[in-house]
C-alpha positions in Angstrom: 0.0 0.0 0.0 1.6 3.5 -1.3 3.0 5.7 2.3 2.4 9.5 1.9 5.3 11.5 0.8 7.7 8.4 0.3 9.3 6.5 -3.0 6.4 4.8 -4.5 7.9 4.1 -7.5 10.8 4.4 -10.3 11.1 4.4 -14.1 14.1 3.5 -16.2 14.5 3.9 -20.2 14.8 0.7 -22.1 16.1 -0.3 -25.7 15.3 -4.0 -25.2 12.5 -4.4 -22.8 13.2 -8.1 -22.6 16.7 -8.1 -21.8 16.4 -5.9 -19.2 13.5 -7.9 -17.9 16.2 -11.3 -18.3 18.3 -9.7 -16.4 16.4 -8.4 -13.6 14.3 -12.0 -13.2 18.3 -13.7 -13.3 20.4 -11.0 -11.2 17.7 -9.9 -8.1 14.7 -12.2 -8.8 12.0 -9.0 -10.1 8.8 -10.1 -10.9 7.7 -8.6 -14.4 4.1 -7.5 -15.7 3.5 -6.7 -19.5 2.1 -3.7 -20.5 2.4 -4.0 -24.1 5.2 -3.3 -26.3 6.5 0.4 -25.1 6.2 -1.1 -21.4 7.2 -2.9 -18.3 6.9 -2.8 -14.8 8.6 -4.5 -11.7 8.9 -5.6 -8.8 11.2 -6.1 -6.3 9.1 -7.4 -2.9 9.6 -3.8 -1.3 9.5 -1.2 -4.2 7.6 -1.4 -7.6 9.1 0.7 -11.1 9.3 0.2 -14.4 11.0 0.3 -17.5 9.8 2.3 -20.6 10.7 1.8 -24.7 13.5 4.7 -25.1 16.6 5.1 -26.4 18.1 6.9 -23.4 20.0 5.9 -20.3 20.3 6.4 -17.1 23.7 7.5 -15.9 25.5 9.6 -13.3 28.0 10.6 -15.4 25.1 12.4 -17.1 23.3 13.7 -13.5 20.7 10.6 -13.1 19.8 10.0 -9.8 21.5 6.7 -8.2 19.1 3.9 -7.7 20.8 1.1 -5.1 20.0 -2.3 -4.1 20.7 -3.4 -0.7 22.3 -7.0 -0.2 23.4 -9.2 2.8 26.0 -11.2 0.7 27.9 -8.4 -1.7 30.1 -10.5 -3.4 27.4 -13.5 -4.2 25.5 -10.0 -5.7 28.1 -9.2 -8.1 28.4 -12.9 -9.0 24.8 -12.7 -9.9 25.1 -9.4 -11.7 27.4 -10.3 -14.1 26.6 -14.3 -14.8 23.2 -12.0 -15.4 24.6 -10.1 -18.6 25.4 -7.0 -16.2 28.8 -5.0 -16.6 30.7 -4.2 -13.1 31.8 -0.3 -13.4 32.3 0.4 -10.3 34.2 -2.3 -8.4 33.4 -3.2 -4.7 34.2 0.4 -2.6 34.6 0.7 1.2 32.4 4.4 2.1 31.6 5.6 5.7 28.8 2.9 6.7 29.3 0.0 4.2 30.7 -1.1 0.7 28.8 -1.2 -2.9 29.6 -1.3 -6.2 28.2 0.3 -9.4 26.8 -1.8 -12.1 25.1 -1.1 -15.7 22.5 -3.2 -17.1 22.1 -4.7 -20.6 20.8 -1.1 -21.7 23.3 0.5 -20.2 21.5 1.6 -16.7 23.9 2.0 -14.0 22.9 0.9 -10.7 24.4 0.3 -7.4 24.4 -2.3 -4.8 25.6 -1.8 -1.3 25.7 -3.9 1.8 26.5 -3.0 5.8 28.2 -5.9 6.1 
């Protein structure tokens, strides 16, 4: 059920709607709904998004805000990521609180996933 004034919901440009849904469903285990050719949305358990037919990426080397996952096993995450079709940009960082790395997807999306432990 949506909360007042928090994250309900994220969008992300897609080429390939179905590879980015392959991915997804192999790397973090999303659950996909169909929405017809130009769209798809998602679900992660905990948050619900989308990805719509675009050329465009999202990037912060071009000022996109930073989507990140959480994970209890970091490394196990990256395995996943990239035996999913993802690209490691970012290796594995120690920052005040935890460690993450940065990761595109087959579209070229760059995420994040970080871990406290």
């Amino acid at each position: 059920m949506p909360t007042d004034q928090k994250v309900d919901y994220i969008e992300l440009p897609a080429r390939d709607l179905e590879s980015v849904q392959s991915f997804y469903e192999r790397a973090f285990a999303w659950s996909f709904t169909d929405y017809g050719p130009e769209y798809k949305a998602f679900t992660d358990g905990r948050i619900d998004g989308g990805f719509y037919k675009a050329d465009k990426k999202s990037s912060t080397d071009q000022g996109s805000a930073l989507v990140i996952i959480y994970a209890t096993d970091l490394e196990k995450t990256k395995d996943s990521v990239i035996a999913g079709g993802g690209e490691v940009v970012k290796d594995i960082f120690d920052f005040p609180g935890g460690r993450r790395f940065h990761f595109t997807d087959p579209n070229g999306n760059e995420l994040a996933v970080w871990s406290d432990l």
